[in-house]
PyMOL CGO cylinders between C-alpha atoms (Angstrom):
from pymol import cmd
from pymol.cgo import CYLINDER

trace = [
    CYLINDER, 0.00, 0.00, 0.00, 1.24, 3.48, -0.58, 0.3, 1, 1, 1, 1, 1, 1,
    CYLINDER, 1.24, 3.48, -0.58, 2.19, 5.48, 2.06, 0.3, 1, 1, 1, 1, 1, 1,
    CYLINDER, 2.19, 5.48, 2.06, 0.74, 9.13, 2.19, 0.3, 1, 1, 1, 1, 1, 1,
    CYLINDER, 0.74, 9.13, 2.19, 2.87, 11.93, 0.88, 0.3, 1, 1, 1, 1, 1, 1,
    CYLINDER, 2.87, 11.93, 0.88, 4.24, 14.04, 3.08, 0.3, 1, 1, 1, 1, 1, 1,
    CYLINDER, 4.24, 14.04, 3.08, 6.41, 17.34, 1.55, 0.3, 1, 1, 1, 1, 1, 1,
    CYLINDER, 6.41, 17.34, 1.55, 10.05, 15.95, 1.85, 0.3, 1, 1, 1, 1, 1, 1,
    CYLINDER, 10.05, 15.95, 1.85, 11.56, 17.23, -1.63, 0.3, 1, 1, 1, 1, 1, 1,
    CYLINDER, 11.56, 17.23, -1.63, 15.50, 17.52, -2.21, 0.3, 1, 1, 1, 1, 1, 1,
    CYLINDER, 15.50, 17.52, -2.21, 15.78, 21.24, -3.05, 0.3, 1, 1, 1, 1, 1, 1,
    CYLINDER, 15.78, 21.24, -3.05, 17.43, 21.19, -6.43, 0.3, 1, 1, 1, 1, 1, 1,
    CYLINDER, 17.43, 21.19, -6.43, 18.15, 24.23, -8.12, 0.3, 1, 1, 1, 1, 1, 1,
    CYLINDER, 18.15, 24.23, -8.12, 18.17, 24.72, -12.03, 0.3, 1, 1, 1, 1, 1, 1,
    CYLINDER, 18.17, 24.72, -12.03, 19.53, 27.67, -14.33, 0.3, 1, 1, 1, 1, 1, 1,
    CYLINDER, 19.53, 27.67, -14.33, 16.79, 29.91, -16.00, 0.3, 1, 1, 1, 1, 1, 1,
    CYLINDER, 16.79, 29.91, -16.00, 16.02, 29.46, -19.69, 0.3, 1, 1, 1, 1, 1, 1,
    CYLINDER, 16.02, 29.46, -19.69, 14.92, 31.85, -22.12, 0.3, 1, 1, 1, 1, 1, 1,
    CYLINDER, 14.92, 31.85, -22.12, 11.42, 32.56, -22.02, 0.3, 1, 1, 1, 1, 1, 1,
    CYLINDER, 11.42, 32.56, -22.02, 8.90, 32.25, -24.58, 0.3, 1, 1, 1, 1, 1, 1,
    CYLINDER, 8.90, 32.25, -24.58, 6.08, 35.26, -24.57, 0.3, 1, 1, 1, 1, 1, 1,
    CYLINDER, 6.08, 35.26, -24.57, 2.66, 34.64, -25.12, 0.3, 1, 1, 1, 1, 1, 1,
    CYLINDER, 2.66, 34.64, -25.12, 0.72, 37.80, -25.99, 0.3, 1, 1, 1, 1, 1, 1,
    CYLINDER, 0.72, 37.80, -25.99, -2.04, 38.75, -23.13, 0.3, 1, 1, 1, 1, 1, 1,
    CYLINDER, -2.04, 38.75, -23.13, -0.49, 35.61, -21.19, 0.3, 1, 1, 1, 1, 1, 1,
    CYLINDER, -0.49, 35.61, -21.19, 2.33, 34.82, -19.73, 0.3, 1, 1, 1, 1, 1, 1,
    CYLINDER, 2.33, 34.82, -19.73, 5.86, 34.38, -20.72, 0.3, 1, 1, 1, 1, 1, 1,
    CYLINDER, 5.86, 34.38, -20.72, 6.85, 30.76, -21.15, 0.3, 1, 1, 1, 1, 1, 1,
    CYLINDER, 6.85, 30.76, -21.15, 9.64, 29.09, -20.19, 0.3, 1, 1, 1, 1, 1, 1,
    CYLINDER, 9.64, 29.09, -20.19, 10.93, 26.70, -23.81, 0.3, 1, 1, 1, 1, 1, 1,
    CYLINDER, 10.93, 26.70, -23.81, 9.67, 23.58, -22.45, 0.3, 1, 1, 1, 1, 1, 1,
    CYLINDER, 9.67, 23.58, -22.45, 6.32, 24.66, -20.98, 0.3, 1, 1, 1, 1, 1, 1,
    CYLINDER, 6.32, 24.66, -20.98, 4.77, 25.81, -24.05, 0.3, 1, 1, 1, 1, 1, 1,
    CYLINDER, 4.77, 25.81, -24.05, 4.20, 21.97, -25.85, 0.3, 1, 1, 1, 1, 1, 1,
    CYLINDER, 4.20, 21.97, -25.85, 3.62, 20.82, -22.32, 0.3, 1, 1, 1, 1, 1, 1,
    CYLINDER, 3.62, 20.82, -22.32, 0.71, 23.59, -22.20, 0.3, 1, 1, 1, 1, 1, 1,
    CYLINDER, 0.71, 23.59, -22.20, -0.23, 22.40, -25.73, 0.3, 1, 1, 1, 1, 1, 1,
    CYLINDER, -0.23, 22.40, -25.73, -0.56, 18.95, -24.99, 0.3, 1, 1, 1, 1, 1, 1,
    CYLINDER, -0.56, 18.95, -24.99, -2.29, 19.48, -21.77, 0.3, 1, 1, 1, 1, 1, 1,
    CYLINDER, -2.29, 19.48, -21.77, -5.30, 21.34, -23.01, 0.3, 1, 1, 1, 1, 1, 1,
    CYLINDER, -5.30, 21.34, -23.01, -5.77, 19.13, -26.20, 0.3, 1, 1, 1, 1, 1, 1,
    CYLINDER, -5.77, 19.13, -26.20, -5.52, 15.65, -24.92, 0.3, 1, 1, 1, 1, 1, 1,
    CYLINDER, -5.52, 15.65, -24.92, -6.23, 13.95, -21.45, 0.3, 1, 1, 1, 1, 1, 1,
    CYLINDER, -6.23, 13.95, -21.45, -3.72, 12.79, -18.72, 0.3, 1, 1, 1, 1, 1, 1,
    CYLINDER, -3.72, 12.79, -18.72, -2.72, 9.37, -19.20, 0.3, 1, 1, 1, 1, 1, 1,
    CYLINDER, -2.72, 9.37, -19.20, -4.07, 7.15, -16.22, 0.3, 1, 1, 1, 1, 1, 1,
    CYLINDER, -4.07, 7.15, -16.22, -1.14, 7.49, -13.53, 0.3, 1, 1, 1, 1, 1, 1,
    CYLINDER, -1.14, 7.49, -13.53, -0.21, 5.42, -10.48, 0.3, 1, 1, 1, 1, 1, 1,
    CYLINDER, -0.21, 5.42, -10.48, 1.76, 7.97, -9.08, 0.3, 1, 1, 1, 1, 1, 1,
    CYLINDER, 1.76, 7.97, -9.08, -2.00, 10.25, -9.15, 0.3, 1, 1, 1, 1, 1, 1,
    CYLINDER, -2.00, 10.25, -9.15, -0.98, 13.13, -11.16, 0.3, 1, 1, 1, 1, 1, 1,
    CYLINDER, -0.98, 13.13, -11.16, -2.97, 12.52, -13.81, 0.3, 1, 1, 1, 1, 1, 1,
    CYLINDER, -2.97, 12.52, -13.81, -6.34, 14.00, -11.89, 0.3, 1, 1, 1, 1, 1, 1,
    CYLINDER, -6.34, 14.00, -11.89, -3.95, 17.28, -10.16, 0.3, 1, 1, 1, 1, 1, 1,
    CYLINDER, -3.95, 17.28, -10.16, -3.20, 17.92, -13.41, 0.3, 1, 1, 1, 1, 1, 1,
    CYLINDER, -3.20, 17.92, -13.41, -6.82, 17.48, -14.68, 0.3, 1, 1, 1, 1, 1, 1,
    CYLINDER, -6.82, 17.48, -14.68, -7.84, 19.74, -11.55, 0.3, 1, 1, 1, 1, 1, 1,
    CYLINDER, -7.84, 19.74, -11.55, -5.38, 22.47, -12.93, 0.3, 1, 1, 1, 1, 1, 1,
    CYLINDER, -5.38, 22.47, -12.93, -6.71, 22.28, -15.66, 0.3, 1, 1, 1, 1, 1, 1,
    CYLINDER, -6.71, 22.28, -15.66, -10.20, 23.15, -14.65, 0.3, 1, 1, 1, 1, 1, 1,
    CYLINDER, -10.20, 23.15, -14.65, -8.49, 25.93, -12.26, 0.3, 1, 1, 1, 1, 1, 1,
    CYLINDER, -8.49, 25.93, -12.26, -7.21, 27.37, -15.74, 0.3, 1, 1, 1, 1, 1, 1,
    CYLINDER, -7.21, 27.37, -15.74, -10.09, 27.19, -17.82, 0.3, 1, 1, 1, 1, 1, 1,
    CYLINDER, -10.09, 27.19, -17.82, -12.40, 28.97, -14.67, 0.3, 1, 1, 1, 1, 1, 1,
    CYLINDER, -12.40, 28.97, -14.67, -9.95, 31.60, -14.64, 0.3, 1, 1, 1, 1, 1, 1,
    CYLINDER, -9.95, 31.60, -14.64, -9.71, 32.57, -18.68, 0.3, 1, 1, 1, 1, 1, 1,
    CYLINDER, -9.71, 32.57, -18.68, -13.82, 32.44, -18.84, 0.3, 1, 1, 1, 1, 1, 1,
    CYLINDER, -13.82, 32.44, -18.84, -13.98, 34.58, -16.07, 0.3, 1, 1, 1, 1, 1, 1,
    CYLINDER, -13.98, 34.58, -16.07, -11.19, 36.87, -17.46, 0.3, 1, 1, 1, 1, 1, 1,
    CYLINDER, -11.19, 36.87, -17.46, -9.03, 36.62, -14.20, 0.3, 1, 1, 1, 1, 1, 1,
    CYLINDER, -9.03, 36.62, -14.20, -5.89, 37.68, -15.48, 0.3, 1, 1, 1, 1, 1, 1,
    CYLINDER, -5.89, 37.68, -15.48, -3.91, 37.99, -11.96, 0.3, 1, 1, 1, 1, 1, 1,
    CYLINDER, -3.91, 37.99, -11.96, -4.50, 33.94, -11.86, 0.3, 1, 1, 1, 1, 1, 1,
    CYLINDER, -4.50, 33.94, -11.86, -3.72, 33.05, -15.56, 0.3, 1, 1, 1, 1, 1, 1,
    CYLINDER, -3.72, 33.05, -15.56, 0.30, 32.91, -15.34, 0.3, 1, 1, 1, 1, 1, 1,
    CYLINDER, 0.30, 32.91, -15.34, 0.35, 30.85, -12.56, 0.3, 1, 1, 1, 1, 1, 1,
    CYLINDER, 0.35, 30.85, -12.56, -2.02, 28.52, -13.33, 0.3, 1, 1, 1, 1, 1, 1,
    CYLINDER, -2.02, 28.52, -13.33, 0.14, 28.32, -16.77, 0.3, 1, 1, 1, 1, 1, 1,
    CYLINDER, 0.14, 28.32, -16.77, 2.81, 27.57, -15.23, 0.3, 1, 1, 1, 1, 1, 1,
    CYLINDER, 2.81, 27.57, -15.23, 1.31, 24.71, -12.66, 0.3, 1, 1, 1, 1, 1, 1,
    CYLINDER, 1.31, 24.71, -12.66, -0.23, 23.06, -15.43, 0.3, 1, 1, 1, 1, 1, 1,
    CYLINDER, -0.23, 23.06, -15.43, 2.99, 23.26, -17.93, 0.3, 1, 1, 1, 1, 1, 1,
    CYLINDER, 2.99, 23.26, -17.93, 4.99, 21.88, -15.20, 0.3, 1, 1, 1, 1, 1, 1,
    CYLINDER, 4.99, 21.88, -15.20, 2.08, 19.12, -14.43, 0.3, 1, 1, 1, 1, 1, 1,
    CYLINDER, 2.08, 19.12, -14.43, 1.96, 18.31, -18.07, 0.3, 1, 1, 1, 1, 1, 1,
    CYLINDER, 1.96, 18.31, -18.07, 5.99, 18.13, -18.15, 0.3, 1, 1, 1, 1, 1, 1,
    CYLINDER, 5.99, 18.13, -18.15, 6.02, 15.31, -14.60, 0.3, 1, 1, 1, 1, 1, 1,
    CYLINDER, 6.02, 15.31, -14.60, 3.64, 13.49, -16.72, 0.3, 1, 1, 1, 1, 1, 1,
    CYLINDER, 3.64, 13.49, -16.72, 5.56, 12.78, -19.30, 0.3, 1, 1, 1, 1, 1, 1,
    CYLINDER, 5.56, 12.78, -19.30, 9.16, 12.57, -17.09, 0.3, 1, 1, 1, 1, 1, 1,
    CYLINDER, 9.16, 12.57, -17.09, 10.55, 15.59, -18.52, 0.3, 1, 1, 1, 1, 1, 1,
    CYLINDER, 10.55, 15.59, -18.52, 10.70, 16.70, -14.46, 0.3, 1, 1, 1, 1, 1, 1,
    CYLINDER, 10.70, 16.70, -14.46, 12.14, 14.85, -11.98, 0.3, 1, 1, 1, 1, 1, 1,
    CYLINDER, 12.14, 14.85, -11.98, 9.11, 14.36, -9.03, 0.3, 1, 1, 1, 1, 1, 1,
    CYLINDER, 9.11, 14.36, -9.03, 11.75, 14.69, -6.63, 0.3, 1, 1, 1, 1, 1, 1,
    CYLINDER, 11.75, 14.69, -6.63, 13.01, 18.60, -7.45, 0.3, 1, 1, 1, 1, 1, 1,
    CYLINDER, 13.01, 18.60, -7.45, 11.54, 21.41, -5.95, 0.3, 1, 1, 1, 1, 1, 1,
    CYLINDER, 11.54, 21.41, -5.95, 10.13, 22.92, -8.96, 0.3, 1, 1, 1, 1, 1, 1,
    CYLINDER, 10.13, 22.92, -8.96, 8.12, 19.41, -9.37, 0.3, 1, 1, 1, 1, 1, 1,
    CYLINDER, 8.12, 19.41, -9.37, 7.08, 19.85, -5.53, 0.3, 1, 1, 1, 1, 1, 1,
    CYLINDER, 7.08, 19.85, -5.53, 5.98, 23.08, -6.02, 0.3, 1, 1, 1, 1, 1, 1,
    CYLINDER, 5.98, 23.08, -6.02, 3.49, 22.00, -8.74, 0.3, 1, 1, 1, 1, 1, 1,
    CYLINDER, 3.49, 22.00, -8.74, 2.50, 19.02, -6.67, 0.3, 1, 1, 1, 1, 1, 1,
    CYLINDER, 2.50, 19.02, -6.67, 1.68, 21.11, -3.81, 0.3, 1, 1, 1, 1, 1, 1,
    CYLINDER, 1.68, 21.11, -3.81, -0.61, 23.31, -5.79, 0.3, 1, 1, 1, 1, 1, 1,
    CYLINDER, -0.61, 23.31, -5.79, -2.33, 20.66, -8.07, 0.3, 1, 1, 1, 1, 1, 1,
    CYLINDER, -2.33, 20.66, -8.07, -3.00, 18.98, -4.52, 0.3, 1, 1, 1, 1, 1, 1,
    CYLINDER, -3.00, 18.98, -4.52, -4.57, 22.03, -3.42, 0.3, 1, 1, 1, 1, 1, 1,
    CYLINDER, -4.57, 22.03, -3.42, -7.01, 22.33, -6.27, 0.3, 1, 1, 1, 1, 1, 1,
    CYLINDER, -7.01, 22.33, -6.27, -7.64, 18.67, -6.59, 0.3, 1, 1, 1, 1, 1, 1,
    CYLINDER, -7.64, 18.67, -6.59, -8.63, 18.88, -2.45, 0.3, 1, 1, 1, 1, 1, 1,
    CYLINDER, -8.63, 18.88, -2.45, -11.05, 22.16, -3.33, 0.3, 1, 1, 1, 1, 1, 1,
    CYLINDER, -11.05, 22.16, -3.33, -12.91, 20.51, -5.59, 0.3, 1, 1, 1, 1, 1, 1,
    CYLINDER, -12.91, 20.51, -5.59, -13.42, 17.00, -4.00, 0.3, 1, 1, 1, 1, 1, 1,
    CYLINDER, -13.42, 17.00, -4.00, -14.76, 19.82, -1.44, 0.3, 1, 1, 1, 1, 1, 1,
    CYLINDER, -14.76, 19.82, -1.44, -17.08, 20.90, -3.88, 0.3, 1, 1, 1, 1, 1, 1,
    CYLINDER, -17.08, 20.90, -3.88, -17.50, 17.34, -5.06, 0.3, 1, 1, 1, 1, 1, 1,
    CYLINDER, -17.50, 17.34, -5.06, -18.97, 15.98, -1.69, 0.3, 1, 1, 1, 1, 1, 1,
    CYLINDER, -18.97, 15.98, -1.69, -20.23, 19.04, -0.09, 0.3, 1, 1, 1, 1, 1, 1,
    CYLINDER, -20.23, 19.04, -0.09, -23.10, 17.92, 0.56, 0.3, 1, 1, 1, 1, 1, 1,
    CYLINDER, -23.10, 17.92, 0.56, -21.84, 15.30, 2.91, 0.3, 1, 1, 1, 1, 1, 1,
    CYLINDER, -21.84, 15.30, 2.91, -22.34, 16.29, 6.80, 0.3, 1, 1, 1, 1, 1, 1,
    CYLINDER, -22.34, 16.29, 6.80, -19.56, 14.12, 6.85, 0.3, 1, 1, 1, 1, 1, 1,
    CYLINDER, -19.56, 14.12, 6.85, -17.00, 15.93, 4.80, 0.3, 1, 1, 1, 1, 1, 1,
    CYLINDER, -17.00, 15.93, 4.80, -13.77, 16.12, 6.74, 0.3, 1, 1, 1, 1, 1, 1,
    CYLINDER, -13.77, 16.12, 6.74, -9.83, 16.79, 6.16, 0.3, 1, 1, 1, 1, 1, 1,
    CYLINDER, -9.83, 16.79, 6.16, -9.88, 12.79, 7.18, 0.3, 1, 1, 1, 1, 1, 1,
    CYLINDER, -9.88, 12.79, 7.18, -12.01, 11.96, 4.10, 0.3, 1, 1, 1, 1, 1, 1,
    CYLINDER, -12.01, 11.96, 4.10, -10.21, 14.46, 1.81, 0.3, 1, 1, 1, 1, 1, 1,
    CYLINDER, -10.21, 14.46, 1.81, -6.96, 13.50, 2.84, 0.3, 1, 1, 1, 1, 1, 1,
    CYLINDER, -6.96, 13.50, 2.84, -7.78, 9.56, 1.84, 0.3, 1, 1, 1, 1, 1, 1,
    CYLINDER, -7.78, 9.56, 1.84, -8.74, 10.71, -1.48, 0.3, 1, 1, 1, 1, 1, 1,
    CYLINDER, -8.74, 10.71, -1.48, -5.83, 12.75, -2.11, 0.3, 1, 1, 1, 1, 1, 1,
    CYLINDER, -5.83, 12.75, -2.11, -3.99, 9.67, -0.59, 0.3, 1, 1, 1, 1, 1, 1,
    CYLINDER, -3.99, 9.67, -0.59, -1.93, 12.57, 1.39, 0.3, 1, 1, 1, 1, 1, 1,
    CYLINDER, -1.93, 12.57, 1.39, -1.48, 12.52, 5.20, 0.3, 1, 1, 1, 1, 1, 1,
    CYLINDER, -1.48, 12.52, 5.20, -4.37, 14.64, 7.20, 0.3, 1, 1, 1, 1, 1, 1,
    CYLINDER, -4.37, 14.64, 7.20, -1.26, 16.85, 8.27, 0.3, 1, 1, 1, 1, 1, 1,
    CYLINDER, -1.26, 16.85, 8.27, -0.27, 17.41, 4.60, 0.3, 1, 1, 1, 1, 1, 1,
    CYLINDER, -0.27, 17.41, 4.60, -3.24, 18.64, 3.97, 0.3, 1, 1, 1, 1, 1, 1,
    CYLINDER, -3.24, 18.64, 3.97, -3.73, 21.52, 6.43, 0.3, 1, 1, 1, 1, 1, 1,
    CYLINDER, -3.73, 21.52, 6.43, -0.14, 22.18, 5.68, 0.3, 1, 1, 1, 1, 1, 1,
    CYLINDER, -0.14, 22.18, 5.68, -1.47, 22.94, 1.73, 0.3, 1, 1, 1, 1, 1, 1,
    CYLINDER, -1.47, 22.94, 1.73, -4.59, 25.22, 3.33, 0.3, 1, 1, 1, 1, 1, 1,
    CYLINDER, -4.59, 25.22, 3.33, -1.87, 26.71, 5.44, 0.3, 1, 1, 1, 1, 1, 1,
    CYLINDER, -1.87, 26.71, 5.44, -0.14, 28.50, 2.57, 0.3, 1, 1, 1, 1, 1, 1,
    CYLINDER, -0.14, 28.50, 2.57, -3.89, 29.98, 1.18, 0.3, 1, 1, 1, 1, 1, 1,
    CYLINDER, -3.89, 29.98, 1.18, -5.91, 32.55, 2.94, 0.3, 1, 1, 1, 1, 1, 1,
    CYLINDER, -5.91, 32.55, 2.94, -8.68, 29.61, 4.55, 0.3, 1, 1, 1, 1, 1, 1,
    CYLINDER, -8.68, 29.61, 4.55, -8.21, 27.00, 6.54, 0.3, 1, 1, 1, 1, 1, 1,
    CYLINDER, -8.21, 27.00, 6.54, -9.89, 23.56, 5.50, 0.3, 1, 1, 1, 1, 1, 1,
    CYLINDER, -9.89, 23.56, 5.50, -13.02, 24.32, 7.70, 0.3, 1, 1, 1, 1, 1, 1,
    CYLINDER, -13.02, 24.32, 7.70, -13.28, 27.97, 6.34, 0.3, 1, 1, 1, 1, 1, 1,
    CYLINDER, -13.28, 27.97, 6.34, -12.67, 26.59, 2.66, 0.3, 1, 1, 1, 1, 1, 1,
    CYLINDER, -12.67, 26.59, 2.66, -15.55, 24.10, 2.95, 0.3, 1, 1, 1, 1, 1, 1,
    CYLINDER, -15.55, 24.10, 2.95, -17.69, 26.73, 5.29, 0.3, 1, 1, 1, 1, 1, 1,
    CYLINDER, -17.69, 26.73, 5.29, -17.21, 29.66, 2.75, 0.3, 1, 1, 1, 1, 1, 1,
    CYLINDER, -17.21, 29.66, 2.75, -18.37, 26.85, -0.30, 0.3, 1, 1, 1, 1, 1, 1,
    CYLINDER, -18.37, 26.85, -0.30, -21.10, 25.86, 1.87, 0.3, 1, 1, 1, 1, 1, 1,
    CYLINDER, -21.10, 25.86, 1.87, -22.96, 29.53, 2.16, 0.3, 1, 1, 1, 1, 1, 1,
    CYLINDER, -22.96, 29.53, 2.16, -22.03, 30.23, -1.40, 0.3, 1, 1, 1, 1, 1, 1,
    CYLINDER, -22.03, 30.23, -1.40, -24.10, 27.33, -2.57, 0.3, 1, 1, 1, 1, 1, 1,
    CYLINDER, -24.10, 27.33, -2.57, -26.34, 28.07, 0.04, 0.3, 1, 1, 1, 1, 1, 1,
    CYLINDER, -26.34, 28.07, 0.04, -26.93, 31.43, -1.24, 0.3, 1, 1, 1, 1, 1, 1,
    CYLINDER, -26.93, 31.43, -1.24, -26.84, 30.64, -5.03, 0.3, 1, 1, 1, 1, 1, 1,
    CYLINDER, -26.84, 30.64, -5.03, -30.09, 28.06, -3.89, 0.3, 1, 1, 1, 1, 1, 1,
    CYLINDER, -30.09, 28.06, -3.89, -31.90, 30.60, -1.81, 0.3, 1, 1, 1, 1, 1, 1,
    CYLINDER, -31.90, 30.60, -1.81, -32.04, 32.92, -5.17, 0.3, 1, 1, 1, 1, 1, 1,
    CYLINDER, -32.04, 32.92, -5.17, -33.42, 30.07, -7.10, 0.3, 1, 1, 1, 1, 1, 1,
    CYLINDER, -33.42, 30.07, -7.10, -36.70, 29.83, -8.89, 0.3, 1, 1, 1, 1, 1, 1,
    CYLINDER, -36.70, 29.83, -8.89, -38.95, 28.62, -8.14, 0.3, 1, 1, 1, 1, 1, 1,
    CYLINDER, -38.95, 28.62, -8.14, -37.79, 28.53, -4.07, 0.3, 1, 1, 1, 1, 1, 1,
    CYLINDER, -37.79, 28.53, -4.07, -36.91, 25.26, -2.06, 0.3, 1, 1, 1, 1, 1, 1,
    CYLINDER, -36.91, 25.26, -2.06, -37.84, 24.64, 0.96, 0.3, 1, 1, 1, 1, 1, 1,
    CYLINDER, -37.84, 24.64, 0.96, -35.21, 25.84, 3.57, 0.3, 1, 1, 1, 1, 1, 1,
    CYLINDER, -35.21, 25.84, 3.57, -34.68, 22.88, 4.83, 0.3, 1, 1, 1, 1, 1, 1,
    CYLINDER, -34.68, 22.88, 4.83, -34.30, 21.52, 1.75, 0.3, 1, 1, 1, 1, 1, 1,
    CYLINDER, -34.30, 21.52, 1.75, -31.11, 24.33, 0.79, 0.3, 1, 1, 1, 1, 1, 1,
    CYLINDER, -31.11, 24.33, 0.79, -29.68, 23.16, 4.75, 0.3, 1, 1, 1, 1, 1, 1,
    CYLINDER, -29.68, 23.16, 4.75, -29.46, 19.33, 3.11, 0.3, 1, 1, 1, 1, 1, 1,
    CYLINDER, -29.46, 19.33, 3.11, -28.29, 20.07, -0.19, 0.3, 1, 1, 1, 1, 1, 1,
    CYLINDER, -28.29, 20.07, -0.19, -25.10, 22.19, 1.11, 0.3, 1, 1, 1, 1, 1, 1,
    CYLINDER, -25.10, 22.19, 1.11, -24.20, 19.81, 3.74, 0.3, 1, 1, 1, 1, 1, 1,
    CYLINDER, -24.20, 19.81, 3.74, -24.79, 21.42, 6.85, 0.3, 1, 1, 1, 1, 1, 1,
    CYLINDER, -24.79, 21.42, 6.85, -25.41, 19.31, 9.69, 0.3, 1, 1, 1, 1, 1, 1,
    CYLINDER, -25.41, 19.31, 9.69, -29.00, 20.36, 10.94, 0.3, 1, 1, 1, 1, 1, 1,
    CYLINDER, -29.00, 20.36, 10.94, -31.31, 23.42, 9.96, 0.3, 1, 1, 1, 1, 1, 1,
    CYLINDER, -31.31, 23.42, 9.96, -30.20, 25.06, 13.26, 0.3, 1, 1, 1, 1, 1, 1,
    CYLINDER, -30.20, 25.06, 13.26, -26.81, 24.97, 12.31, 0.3, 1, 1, 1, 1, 1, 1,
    CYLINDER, -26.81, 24.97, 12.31, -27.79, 26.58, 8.82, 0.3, 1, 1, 1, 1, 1, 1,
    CYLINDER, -27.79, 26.58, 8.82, -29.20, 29.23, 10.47, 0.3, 1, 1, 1, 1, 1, 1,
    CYLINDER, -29.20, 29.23, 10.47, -26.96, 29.71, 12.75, 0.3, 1, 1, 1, 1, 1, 1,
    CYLINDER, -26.96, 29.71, 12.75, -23.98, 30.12, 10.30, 0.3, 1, 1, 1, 1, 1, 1,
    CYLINDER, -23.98, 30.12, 10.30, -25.67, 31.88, 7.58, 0.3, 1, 1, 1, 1, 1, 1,
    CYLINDER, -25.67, 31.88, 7.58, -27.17, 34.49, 9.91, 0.3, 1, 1, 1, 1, 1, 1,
    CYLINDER, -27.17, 34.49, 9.91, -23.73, 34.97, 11.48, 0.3, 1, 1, 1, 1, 1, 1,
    CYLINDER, -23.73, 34.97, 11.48, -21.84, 35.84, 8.15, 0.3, 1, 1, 1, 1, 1, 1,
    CYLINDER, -21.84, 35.84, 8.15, -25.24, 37.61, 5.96, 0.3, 1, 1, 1, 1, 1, 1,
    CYLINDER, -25.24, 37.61, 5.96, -26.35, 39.09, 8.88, 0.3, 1, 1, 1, 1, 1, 1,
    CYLINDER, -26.35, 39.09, 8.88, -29.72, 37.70, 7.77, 0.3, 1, 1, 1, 1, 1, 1,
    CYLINDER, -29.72, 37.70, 7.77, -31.58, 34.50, 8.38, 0.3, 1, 1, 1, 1, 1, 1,
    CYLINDER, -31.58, 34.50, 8.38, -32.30, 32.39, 5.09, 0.3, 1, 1, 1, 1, 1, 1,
    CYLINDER, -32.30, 32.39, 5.09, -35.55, 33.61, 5.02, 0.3, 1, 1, 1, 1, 1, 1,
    CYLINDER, -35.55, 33.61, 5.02, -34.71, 37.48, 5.32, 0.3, 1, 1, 1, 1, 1, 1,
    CYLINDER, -34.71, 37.48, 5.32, -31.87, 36.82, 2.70, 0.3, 1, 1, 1, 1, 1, 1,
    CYLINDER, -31.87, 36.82, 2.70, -34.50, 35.32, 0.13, 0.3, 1, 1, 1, 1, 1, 1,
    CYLINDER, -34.50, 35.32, 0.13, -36.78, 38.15, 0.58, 0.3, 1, 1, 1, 1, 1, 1,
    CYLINDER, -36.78, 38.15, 0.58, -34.34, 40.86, 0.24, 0.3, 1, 1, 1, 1, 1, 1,
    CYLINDER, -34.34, 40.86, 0.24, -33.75, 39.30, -3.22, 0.3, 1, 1, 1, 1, 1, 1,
    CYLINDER, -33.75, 39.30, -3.22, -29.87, 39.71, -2.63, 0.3, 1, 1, 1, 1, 1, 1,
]
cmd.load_cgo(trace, "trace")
């Protein structure tokens, strides 16, 4: 059986290429740019070593952020999937700390959306997340660690913005209903949280039309 991963990298350093500029983009390092191609026009192969679905999960980071025109998170991304793309195929050595730093942050996406994926499971916890990641529970507050939410806050914050996005549905479900479908534990605790963060119960929220 595997064992989880835990961040334990050999920092390896590497001398810096010429770049190749994409207009509007980014500037490419020489070997991203047919990584990048080959990402977005054919699927990971199936991996044992799971990077196949962080790279897949980058991938849907990258497309989110060009439709919404979210240019501060387009390099980045660019770079995270090139690099993704490049472990793939073995052009990157797992090991180096420029394939570590990719890992890290295709973990991170993969974990918020398997957030998104079961969030409406009371039950969702680091625990469960962690086992699908097939990363230690430690890891993975260590990769919420370096963002601006914690795991809790990650999968409260998802929870009242489906919430929400239900509440302004037509024609309206029943309350109750919204508390189930988002994952919160009871309609108490619905009420509780929403009201503590809209200032509003569900109900007031809906009417105000907000």
């Amino acid at each position: 059986m595997r064992g989880k991963h835990e961040d334990r990298s050999p920092e390896a350093s590497s001398s810096s290429p010429a770049r190749i500029v994409v207009p509007g983009v980014v500037e490419l390092h020489p070997d991203q740019a047919p990584a990048l191609e080959a990402a977005h026009h054919s699927a990971p192969t199936a991996s044992n070593r799971g990077w196949a679905p962080l790279l897949e999960a980058c991938l849907a980071d990258f497309k989110d952020a060009t439709e919404a025109g979210d240019t501060a998170r387009i390099p980045a991304l660019v770079k995270i999937v090139a690099d993704l793309a490049l472990i793939e195929r073995g052009a990157i050595r797992p090991g180096s700390r420029r394939a570590q730093q990719a890992l890290r942050v295709g973990r991170l996406s993969l974990a918020r959306r398997l957030i998104t994926r079961h969030l409406a499971k009371p039950a969702l916890s680091p625990g469960m997340v962690a086992d699908l990641l097939d990363v230690s529970v430690r890891y993975l507050h260590v990769l919420f660690e370096a963002t601006e939410a914690s795991f809790s806050q990650t999968v409260t914050a998802q929870r009242l913005s489906e919430s929400r996005r239900l509440l302004r549905e037509k024609p309206p479900q029943p309350i109750a209903d919204i508390a189930l479908a988002c994952g919160f534990g009871s309609l108490a605790t619905f009420y509780r949280i929403f009201s503590a963060s809209e200032g509003l119960t569900p109900g007031e929220y809906r009417a105000a039309g907000l």
